[in-house]
N, C-alpha and C positions, 0 to 999 in steps of 0.2 A: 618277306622281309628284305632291308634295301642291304646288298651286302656294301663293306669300306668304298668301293669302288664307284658304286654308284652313287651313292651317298654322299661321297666327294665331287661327284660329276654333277648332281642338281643340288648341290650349297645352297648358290641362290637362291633358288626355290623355295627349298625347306629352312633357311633364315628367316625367308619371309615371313612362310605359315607357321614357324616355331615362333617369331616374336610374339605373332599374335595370341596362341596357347600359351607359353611360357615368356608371360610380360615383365617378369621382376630380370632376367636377363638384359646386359646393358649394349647396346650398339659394340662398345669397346670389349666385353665378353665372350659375344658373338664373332667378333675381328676373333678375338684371340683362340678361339673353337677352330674357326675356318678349316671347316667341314671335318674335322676330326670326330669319329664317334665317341671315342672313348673318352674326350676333352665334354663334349657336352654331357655324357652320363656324370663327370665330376661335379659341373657345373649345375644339376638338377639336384644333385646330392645335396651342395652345399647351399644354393638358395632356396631349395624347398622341404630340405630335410629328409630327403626320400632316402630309404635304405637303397642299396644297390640293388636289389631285386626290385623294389617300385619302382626306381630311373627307369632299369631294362624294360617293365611292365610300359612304363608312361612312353616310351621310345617306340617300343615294338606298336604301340595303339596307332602312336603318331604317322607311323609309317604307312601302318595298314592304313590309314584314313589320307594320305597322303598318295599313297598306291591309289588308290578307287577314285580321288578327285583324276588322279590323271586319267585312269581309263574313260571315267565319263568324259573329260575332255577330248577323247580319241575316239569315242561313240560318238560326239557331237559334231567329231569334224569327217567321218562316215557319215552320218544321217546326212548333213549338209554336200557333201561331197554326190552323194546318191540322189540328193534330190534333184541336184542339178543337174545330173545324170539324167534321172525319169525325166524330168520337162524335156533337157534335150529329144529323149525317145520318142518323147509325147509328138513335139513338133514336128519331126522326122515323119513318125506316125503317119500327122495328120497329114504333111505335104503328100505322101503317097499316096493318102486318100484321095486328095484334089485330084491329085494325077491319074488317077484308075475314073474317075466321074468325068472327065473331060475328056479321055482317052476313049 
């Protein structure tokens, strides 16, 4: 779970991925949230009717699904990172090879 702190640090982020789960929120709603948690639980309450335990429920989901897009993005720029890595090896590699065949 993303504690106040962090939550406020990737706003951004999760305004984005929020508008697109939670669409009846307004650009002007969202200003008005800016990155407040406890401002968006009010505001799911009142545009979706959710008790405060649904909010919490729908938030907490959001997060975890929100947490896991990022790790994939952090798997993807390791995998990418690493591959570039092996080919480097690869190349390296092979030069030695040349080198030990001609040697």
């Amino acid at each position: 779970m993303i504690n106040k702190e962090q939550f406020k640090g990737h706003w951004k982020q999760i305004k984005g991925k929020g508008k697109e789960k939670w669409g009846k929120l307004t650009d002007d709603e969202l200003l008005e949230i800016n990155g407040k948690k406890e401002a968006l639980l009010g505001k799911l309450q009142t545009k979706y009717g959710y008790t405060k335990e649904k909010a919490e429920q729908e938030l907490k989901n959001f997060e975890n699904s929100f947490n896991s897009d990022e790790d994939t993005e952090d798997q993807e720029d390791f995998i990418e990172f690493n591959e570039g890595e092996t080919s480097e090896m690869k190349e390296d590699w092979d030069e030695d090879s040349d080198q030990r065949k001609i040697g």
